[in-house]
C-alpha positions in Angstrom: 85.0 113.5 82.0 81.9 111.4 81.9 82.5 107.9 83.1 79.9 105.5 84.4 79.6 102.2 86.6 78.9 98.8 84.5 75.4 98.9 86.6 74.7 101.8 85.0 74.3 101.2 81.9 75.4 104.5 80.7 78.8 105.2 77.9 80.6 108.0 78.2 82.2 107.9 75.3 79.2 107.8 72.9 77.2 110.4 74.8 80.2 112.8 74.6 80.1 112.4 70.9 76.3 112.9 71.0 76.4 116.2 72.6 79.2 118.3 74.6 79.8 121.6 75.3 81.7 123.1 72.5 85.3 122.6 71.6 85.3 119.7 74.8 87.6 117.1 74.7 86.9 113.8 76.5 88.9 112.2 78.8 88.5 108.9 79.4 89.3 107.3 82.7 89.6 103.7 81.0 91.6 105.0 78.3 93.9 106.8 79.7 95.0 104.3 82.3 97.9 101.7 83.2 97.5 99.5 80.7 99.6 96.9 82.5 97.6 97.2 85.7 94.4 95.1 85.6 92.8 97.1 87.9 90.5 99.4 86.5 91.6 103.2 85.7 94.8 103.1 87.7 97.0 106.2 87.2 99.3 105.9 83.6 102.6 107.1 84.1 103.1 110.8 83.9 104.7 110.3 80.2 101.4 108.1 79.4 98.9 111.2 80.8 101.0 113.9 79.4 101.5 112.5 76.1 97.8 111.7 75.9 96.8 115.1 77.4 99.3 117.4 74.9 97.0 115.2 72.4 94.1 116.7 73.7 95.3 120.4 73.0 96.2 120.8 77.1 99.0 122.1 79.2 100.2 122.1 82.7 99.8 126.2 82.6 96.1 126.1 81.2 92.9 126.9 83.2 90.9 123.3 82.9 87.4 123.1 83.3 86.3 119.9 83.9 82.7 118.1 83.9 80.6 115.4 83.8 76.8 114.0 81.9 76.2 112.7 85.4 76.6 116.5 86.9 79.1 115.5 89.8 80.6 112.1 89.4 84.0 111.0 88.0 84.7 114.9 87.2 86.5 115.0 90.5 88.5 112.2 89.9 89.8 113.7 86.6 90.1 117.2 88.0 92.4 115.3 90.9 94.1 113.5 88.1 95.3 116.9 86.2 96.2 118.5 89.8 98.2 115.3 90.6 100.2 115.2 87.2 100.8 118.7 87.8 98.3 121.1 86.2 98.0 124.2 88.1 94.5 125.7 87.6 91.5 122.6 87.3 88.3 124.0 88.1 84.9 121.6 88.3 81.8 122.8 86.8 79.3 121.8 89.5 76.4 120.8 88.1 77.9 119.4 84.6 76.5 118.8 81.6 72.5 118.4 82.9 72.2 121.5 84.6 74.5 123.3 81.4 71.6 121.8 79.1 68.4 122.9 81.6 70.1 126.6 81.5 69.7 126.6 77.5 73.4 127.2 76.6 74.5 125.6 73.6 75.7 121.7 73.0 77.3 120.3 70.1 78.4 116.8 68.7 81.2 115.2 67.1 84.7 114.9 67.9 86.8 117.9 67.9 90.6 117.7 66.5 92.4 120.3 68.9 95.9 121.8 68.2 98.2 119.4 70.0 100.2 121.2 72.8 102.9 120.0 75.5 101.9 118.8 78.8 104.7 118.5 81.1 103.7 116.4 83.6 105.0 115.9 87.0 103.5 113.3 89.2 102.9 114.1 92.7 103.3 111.0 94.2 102.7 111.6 97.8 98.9 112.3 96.4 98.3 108.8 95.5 97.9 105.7 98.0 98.8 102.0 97.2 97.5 98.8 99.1 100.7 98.5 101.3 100.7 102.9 102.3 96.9 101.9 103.4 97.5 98.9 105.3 100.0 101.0 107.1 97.5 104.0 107.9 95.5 101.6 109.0 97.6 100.4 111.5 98.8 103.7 112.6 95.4 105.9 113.6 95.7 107.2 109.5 92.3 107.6 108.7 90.5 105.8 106.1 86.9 107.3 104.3 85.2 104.9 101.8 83.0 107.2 99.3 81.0 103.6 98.7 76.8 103.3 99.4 76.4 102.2 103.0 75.1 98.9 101.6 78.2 98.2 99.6 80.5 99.1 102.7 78.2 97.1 105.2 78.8 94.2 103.4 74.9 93.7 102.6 75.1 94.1 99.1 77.4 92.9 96.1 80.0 94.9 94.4 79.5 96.0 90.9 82.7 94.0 89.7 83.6 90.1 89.7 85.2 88.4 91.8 85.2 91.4 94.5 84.5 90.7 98.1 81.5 92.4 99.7 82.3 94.4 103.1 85.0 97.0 104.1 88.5 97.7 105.0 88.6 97.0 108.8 89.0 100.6 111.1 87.7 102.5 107.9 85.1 105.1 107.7 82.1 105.7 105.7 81.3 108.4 103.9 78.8 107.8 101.0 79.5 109.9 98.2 76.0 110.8 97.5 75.6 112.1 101.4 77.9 115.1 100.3 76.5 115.4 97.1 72.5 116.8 95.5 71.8 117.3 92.2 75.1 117.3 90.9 76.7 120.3 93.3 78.0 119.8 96.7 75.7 120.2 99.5 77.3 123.5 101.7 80.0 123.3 104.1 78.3 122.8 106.9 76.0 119.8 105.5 79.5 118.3 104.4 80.9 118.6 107.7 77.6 116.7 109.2 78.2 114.2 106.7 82.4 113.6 107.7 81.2 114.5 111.2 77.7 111.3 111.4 80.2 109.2 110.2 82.6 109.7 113.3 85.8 110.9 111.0 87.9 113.4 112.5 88.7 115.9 109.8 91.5 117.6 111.8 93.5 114.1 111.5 94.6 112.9 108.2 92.6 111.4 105.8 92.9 108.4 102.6 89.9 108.3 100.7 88.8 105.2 98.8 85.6 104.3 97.2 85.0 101.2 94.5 87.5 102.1 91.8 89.2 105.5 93.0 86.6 107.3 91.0 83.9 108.5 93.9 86.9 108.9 96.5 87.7 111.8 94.8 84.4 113.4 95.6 85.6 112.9 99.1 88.6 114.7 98.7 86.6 117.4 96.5 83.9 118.2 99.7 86.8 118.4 101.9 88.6 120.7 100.0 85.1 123.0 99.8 85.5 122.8 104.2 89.2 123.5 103.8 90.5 120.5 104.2 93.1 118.4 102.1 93.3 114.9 102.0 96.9 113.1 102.2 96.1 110.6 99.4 93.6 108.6 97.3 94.1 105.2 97.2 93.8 104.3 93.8 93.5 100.6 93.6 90.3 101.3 96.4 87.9 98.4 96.9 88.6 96.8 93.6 92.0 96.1 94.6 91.5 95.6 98.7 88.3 93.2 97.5 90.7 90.7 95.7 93.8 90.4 98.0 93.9 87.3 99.8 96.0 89.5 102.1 93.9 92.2 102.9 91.3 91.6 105.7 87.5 92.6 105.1 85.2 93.0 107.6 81.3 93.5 107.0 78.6 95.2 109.0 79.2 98.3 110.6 83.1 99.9 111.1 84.4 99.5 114.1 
């Protein structure tokens, strides 16, 4: 699942085909997308993903293990992709592909041609947020946890995109991803509850993550799954989307 930020300067794509674990398929976020959403990655339809996913030699009733070259970074959002179409069983190899290469176990390269299967995809569309669903949370005591670095959020540094507005979603929370997350594994439940808990989110109330891009926010949803809690949604368009609207209000410096 290895996708990276422009700033990166990283390709998911080439490094898969440079060295995997064997018999992987990638999935790539920008691939697999809306292609008649601008925004970037936005969920395909469920005909799109499962179509492209029967390519990739996967089912709905398959364990999926998914990972990452970054060891805990757009995994999550895949993972939450296949559990939103309607795979049952997607598990997340914590630690991904750097801590599988410092254990020794075997890599390969190339491009594997799987045996195409049937992925009947269903979409769960209560699992994903739009603009309008999060200006209504926002309004109604819904709360709202940005996986963005507190700079980013603060309004203190630029966005990694164009054209995208520095600063935050008024009454919205921050949780940067990498407060949750060391070394590519999720820090334990109880650090993860510090982390929701410093940045004055109330986990028994419900929750819409958001990040850049819809890629971190899943991380979000991932480290409250690890404490029990599920979040309602992921808002999918995230800052990328909020950053451009000339109808969506930003605010900068701290929330609230």
């Amino acid at each position: 699942a290895s996708w990276y930020l422009p700033t990166m300067n990283r390709d998911g794509k080439a490094e898969y085909a440079q060295r995997h674990i064997s018999k992987a398929v990638h999935f790539d976020i920008d691939a697999v997308r809306d292609l008649a959403n601008p925004l970037p990655h936005m969920m395909p339809s469920p005909e799109v993903f499962g179509a492209t996913a029967g390519a990739m030699g996967l089912s709905e009733d398959m364990t999926i293990v998914v990972y990452d070259g970054a060891g805990l970074f757009a995994a999550p959002r895949v993972r939450w992709a296949f559990l939103t179409m309607g795979a049952r069983d997607v598990r997340l190899l914590q630690g991904g592909l750097p801590q599988w290469i410092s254990e020794n176990r075997p890599v390969t390269s190339g491009t594997p041609t799987p045996e195409p299967r049937v992925f009947n995809a269903v979409l769960k569309a209560e699992a994903i947020a739009d603009t309008a669903a999060v200006k209504h949370a926002l309004a109604g005591g819904v709360q709202v946890v940005d996986a963005r670095p507190a700079p980013r959020f603060r309004g203190d540094a630029p966005e990694p995109r164009a054209g995208v507005a520095s600063g935050h979603m008024p009454g919205s929370f921050n949780v940067p991803f990498d407060t949750v997350v060391k070394d590519g594994k999720l820090l334990d439940p109880r650090a993860v509850r510090e982390a929701f808990n410093a940045a004055g989110v109330d986990i028994t109330k419900p929750i819409i993550t958001s990040c850049g891009s819809g890629v971190s926010a899943a991380i979000l949803g991932l480290a409250l799954e690890s404490i029990g809690v599920k979040a309602d949604a992921l808002y999918d368009g995230s800052w990328a989307e909020w950053g451009t609207r000339a109808d969506c209000t930003v605010a900068t410096a701290k929330a609230g």
